[in-house]
N, C-alpha and C positions, 0 to 999 in steps of 0.2 A: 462485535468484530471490528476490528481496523482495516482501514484500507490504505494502503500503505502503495504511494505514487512514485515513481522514477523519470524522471526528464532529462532524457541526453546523459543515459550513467550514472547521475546526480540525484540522490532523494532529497528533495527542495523543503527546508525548513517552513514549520508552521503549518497554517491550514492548506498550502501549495501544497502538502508530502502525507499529508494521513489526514483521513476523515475517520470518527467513530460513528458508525452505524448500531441500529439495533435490529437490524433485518435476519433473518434467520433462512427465508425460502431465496432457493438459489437463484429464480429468477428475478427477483429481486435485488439480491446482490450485485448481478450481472448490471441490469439498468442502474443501477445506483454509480458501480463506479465506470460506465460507460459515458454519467453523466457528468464523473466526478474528472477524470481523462481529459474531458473536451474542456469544462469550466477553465483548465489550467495549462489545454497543453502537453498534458504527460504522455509518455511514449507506452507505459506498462502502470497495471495497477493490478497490485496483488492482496491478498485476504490473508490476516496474520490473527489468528485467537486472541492469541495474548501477550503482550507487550512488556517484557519481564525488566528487569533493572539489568539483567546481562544484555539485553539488549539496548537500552540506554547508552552504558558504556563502551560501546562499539565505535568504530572510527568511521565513516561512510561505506568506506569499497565493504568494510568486512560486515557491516550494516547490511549491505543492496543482494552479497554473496550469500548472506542467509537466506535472507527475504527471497532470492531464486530457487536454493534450491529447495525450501522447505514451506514454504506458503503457495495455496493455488493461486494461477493467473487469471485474472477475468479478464484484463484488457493488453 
């Protein structure tokens, strides 16, 4: 699973904006990107499966717009 970070509107390139995780149990997940939030700062950190090449080619806002309404939030 990815976790996929928002800062101020902004998904911040590199390891600032997605951590790949292999964690599965959800409290885990939770501590993971509560740890992953603070490391950086981010405002929201949400859990996306799978990270397609349609999503690659997204522009930011239409990037941060998926990632709301279609990925759970943990932070």
């Amino acid at each position: 699973m990815y976790l996929i970070g928002i800062k101020k509107g902004v998904h911040p390139c590199g390891n600032a904006g997605t951590l790949l995780t292999r964690y599965k149990a959800e409290y885990k997940l939770r501590e993971t990107a509560q740890r992953f939030a603070s490391m950086y700062n981010l405002d929201e950190v949400y859990g996306l499966q799978t990270y397609s090449q349609k999503l690659c080619e997204m522009n930011n806002t239409e990037f941060i717009n998926y990632v709301r309404q279609n990925c759970r939030r943990y932070v």
